[in-house]
Each structure stands twice: as C-alpha cells, then as structure tokens.
N, C-alpha and C positions, 0 to 999 in steps of 0.2 A: 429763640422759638420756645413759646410754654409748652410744657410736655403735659400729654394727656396722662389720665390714670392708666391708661394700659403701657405707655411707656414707663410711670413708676412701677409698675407690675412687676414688666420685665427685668427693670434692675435690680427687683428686688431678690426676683428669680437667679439671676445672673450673679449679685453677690453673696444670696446663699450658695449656691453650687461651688462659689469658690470659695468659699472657709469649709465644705464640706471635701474638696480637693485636698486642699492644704491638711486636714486636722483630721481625714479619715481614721478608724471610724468616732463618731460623734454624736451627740444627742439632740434631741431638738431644745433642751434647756441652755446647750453650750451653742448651738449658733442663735438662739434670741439673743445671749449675753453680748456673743460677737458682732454681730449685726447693728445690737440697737432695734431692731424690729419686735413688736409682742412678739408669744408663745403660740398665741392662736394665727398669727398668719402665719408665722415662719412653718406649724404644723399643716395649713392650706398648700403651701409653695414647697413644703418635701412631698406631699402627697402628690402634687404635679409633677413633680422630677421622677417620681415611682412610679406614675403613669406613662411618664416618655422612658422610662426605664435608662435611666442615666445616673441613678444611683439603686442602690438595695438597701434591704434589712438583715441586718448582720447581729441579731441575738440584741440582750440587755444590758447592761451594768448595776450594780445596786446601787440605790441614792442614801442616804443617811436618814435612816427612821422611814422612805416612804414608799411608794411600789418603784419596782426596778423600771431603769430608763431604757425608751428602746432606740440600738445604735442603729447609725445610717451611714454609709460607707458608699464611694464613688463605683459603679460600674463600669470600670477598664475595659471591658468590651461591648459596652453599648455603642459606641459607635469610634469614628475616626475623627482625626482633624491633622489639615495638614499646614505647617509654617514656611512662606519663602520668604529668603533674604537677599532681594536680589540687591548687590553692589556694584560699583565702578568697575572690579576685578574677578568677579565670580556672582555663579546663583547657587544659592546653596539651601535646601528643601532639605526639611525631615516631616516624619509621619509620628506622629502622638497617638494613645491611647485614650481612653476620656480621662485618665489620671496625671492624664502630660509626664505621659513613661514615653522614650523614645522608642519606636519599632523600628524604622528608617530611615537611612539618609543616601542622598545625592549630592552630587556639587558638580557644578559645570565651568571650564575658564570662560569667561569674557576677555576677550583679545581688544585693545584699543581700536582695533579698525572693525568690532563688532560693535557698534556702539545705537544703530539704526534699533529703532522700535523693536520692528520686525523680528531683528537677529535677536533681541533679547527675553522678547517673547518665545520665541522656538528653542532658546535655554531653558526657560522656565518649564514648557509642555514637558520637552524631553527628562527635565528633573523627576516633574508631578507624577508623568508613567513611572517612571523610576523607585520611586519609594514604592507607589502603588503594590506595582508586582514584587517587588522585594520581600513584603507584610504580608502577600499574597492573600490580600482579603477583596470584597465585593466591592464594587464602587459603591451599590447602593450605602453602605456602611460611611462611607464618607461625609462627615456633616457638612464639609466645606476647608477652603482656600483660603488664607490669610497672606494677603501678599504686601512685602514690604518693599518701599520704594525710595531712592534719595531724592530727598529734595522736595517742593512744597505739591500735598496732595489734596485735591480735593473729595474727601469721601464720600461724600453725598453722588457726583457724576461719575466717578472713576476715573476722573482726567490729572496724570500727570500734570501739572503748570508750569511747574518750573524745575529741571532738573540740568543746575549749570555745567556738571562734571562731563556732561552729555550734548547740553546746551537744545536738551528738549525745552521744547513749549506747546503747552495743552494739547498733550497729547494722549487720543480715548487710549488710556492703558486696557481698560477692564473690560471696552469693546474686544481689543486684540485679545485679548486674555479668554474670552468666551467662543471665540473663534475656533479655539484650542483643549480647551476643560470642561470639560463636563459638571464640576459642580459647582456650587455657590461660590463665587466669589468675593473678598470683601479688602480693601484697599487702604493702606495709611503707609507712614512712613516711619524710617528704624528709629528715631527718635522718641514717637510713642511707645514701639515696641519692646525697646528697650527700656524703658522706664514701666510697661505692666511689668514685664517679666520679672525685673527687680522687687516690685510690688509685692507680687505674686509668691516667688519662691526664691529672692536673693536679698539683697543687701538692706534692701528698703521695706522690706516683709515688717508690720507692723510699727512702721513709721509714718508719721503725718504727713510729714513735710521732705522732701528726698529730691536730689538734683541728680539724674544720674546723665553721665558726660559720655558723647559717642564717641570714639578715635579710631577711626578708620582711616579713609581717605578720605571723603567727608567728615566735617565736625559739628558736633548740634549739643543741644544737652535736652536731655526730656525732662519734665518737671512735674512733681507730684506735689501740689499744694493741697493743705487740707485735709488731708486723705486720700485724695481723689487725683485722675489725671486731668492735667489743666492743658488744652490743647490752644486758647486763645478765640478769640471769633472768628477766624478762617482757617483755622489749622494750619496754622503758621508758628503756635508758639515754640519758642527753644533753637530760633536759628544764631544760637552766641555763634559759630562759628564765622558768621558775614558778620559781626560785630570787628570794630576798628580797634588795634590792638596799635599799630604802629601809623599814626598822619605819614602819610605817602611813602607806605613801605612796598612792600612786594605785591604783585598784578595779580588780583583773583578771578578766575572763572566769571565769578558773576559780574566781573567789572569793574570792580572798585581795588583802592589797592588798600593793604596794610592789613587784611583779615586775619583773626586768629587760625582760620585752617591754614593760610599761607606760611604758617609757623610752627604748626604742632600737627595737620595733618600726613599721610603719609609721603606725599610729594614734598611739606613744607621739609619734614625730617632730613628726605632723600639733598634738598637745599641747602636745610643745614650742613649737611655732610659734605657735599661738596665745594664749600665754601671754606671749610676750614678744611678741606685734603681734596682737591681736584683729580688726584690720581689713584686717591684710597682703594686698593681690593675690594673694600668691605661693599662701596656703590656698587648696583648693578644697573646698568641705564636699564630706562623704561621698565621695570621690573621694581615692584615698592613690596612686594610681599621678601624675596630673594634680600632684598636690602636692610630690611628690618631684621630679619631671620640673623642676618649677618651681626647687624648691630649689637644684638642680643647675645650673641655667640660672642661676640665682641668685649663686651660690657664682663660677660661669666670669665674671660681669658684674661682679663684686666689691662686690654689693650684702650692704648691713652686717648687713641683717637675716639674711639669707639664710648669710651667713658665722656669724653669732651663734649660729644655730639647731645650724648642724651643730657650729662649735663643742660645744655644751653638750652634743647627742646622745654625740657622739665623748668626752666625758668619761664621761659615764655605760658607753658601751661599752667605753672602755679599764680602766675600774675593775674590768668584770665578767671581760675580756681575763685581765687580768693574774689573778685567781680562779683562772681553768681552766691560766693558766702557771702558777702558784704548786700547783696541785692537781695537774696531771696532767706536769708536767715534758717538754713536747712537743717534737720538734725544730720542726714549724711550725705556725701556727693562721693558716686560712685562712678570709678574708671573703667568704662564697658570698651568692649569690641574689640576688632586680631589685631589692634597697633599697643592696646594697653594690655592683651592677653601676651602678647608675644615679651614686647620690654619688662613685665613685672614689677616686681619689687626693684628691684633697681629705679625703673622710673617713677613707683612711689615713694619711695623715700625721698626723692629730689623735688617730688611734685610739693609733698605734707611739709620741708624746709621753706619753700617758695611761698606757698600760701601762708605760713605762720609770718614771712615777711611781709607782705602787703596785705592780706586783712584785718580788719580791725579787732580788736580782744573782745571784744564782746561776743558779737557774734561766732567770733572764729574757736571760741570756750564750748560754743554748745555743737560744733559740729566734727563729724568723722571724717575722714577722708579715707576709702579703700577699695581696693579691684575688686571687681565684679567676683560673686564666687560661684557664678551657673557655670556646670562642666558642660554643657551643650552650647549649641549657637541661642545667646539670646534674644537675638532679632528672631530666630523663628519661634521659639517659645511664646513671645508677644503675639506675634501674628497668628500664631494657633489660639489664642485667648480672643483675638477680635473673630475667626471663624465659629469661637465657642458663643460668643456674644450675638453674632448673625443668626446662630442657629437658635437660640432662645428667643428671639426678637421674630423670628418666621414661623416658630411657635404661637407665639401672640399674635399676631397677624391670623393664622388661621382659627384660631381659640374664639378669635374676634369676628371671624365671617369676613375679611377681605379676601374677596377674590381676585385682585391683578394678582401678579408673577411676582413672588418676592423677592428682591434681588439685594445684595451689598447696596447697591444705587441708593436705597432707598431707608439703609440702617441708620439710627440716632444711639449715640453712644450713652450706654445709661452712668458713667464716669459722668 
C-alpha cells in the first residue's frame, strides 16, 4: 500500500522521538545527522513533540566557533505506555515512562488448561490494572497497549490467525482486549518486538541488518533488514521456527514434523532431555520453565546430563544459526527470550561452535552472535514502542482532521 505524506510524517516524527530517547539530551543538528532528515524539518517535528509535550528544552551546549545548540531531552512523564508479553506460560506486563524507564511490572501464570481466548484475556485486564495502580498515575496519562502475541497476527484487524501452541484461529484478540481496557490498543507479535527492542536499546542498536532469534517455547526470528523492520506482506515474516530442520522428524503443533522449535524450543529441550535420561530429576513434566531452571542449574554444577542436553539443543540451534547467517547475511543475530536468558553463556558458547561449523566463511566473518543484553522483558519493551508508534500516528490522524475513532485497527507501521 503507497503511504501518503502524512504517514511519512509520522515516521518521521516517530524516528525522531526515538534517537531523541536513545541519546537524550541532544540537539537538533545531532538527530538531522542521525536521521538523515534536513535541519529544517527535523526543527518542524521537535517543535511538534514540544507541542504534545513529549520531550523538553533542557538548556544549550556550545558548537565550535557558532551560537550555542539548544538541547532536547525526552519527557518521562508526559505520558505512559504500557508492554504485554503474553506467552504459552505466562502474561507478563510492565508500565514505561516516555523514556522506556520501567515503573511496573506484573506477570500472571497461564496454566495449560487456561489456554481459551477468554482465560487469556482476563490474564491480561488483570496484568494491565496491575501495573496501572502500582505507578499509581491517571489512566488519562496512558498513551496505550502494546500487546504481544504468539504466532501469526494480523495488525491491521486485531485477529489472532494463527496461534498453534494454542491452536487458535482468527481469533478478534483486540475485540476481546477492548471489552476489558480502556486504552488504545495496538497488536503484533514477540518476534517484531523483540527485534524493535533489540533495535532500539540492545544488541542491534545501530545496526542495519540484525536477526534477532526468539527462544522461548515458541521459536521465530525477527529480522531487521536495512535498518528497518521487515515484517514481510502479511506479517508473517521470521516464522524460522516451522522451517524443516529434520524430513520427518518430530510432530509439531502446526502439523508438520521435523521443525526447528520441535528441537530447540522449550518443549523440544524438555525431549531432548528425556530422551537421553527418561528418569532425569532435572525433567519436571509439563513444567518447561522448572526444567530449564533445572538444566541450567545443571550445566553451572557440571552435571553430565545436564551438559549433554544443552550440548545437543545447541547443535540443533547453531545448524539453524548458521541458515539465517547464510540466508540473510546479518551483521549480528541475537539470542532473545527466558529459554536463551535462563541457559546463558553456556548455550552460547555451544551455539557460536555450531554455527562456525555449518556457515559459510564469508558471511559467517561479518557476523556476531550474542544474548540479548535488555535487563527487562524485551517483548514488552517492543510492544511499548508499537503503543508509542499508535500514539504518534493518532496524532496525525487528528493534525489531519479525521474524525472516525482511532484505533490500533487501523495503524501502518512507519518501519
């Protein structure tokens, strides 16, 4: 779809405010440099964020030989924003500042026999009040909902499509979700979010090109081509996880057998484990956070089993590693989420051995491989950045004189 000039507007609003985040405080000569945008509109587009009062003027600096530069610095309490990360095993909600400082957090279990829309939804409300009163600030203050979801979304409707772990299908998330919340809503899934987040304030922060890998209990990889995030034509891209790692190996959710999550996600692991020690302590049935916990605990006590497991995980994920180095030529690919925060270094060192085997030298020269370094959940981080992006984009919309209701429904990503 060609984007109008008000949707370049918007993006353009939207990646100044974020190099104004990142590099507080800052002058309007250093985000032209950063940008790429002239002086004169980047001076248009702080002058709009000082109007919605979403940054300030924080004094001068001196320039060499000319009049002093005046600094601009993010407003951490102009408003709120808030990230879910709902997964297979939990929802887990924190509350941001406009500086994306934590104020909040909640987390709710998700039980296997919670699995109904419904039950997930009323995880989520009870999160969202959650942070809320904890930050104890107005709802008005809230710019919005960033909600993250497994599995394939569509952002434009708010319909879940496809989520196998669950074995929804098209289902209105974002109907349910407004049943419940009161403010804007806005819809994707942890594979984008985790790769802004990366963008933004971790691994990938000034890099063009960046693959960052989810390992949870789902597996995906989000992908930042260009500079930019690259979602595909239906917000589908980055599903490596249903890619076929083994011709008719182990039976996945979505159907098909041999996927790499059936190998390196948390259930694959939990397989692994049980495969080579059916009677292992370290397994906890039905339990993949307890089991991992274990593993890891495992790994630090230099128990053999325990070492063996991740071994063999770490082969299977450095073979699929090296895939997306060999395919997409990244400068780095980063191990996001609680299955690569939990195992650590231990399972990158086994990962970064894996991949120098099977990719190719060339490519495999120009790239990093390293864990995620956000101390917070970066799926909600992300998702606090697409609330941030709604809330800019509902801006232009009223800047503009449309009058319908502005909803997530109806956001275009200026990535």
């Amino acid at each position: 779809m060609k984007r109008t000039s008000r949707d370049i507007r918007t993006a353009n609003r939207y990646e100044v405010l974020r190099q104004i985040i990142a590099e507080s405080p800052t002058s309007r000569q250093e985000l032209a440099a950063a940008t790429g945008l002239s002086l004169a509109t980047v001076a248009t587009l702080v002058g709009e964020l000082l109007d919605l009062r979403m940054i300030t003027e924080v004094g001068f600096e001196d320039s060499a030989g000319g009049r002093p530069r005046g600094l601009v610095a993010v407003n951490s309490s102009g408003g709120a924003l808030i990230g879910v990360d709902i997964a297979e095993t939990y929802v887990h909600v924190e509350l941001f500042d406009l500086g994306l400082n934590v104020l909040a957090r909640a987390e709710e279990d998700v039980r296997p026999s919670e699995s109904l829309p419904e039950q997930v939804v009323g995880h989520v409300a009870t999160a969202v009040g959650s942070v809320v009163m904890q930050a104890g600030i107005e709802g008005a203050r809230v710019l919005g909902v960033g909600v993250s979801v497994p599995g394939q979304v569509d952002r434009a409707t708010g319909i879940s499509e496809y989520a196998p772990n669950w074995d929804w299908h098209d289902v209105p998330l974002l109907d349910l979700l407004t049943e419940h919340i009161a403010y804007p809503l806005y819809l994707d899934n942890p594979l984008r979010a985790s790769a802004v987040a990366e963008l933004w304030f971790g691994a990938a922060r000034g890099r063009g090109n960046a693959v960052v890998v989810n390992l949870g209990t789902g597996v995906g990889a989000g992908l930042v081509l260009g500079g930019g995030l690259h979602r595909g034509v239906s917000n589908s891209a980055g599903e490596w996880g249903h890619t076929t790692m083994v011709l008719d190996g182990r039976l996945c959710r979505c159907g098909n057998h041999g996927c790499v999550e059936t190998y390196v996600g948390a259930r694959g692991i939990m397989l692994n484990l049980r495969e080579l020690s059916p009677d292992s302590a370290l397994l906890h049935a039905d339990d993949q956070t307890a089991t991992i916990d274990a593993l890891a605990r495992g790994v630090a006590a230099d128990d053999p089993v325990a070492r063996r497991v991740v071994h063999d995980t770490a082969r299977y994920l450095g073979a699929g590693v090296a895939d997306l180095v060999n395919l997409f030529n990244p400068e780095i690919v980063v191990l996001s989420s609680w299955v690569a925060r939990t195992l650590g270094e231990p399972l990158l060192h086994e990962v970064r051995e894996a991949v120098t085997r099977h990719a190719l030298p060339r490519p495999l020269a120009a790239t990093e491989v390293v864990l995620s370094p956000i101390p917070t959940d970066p799926v909600c981080l992300g998702a606090a950045t697409f609330a941030l992006e709604g809330a800019l984009q509902a801006v232009g919309q009223k800047n503009g004189k449309r009058t319908a209701p502005v909803r997530s429904r109806t956001t275009t990503p200026p990535s």
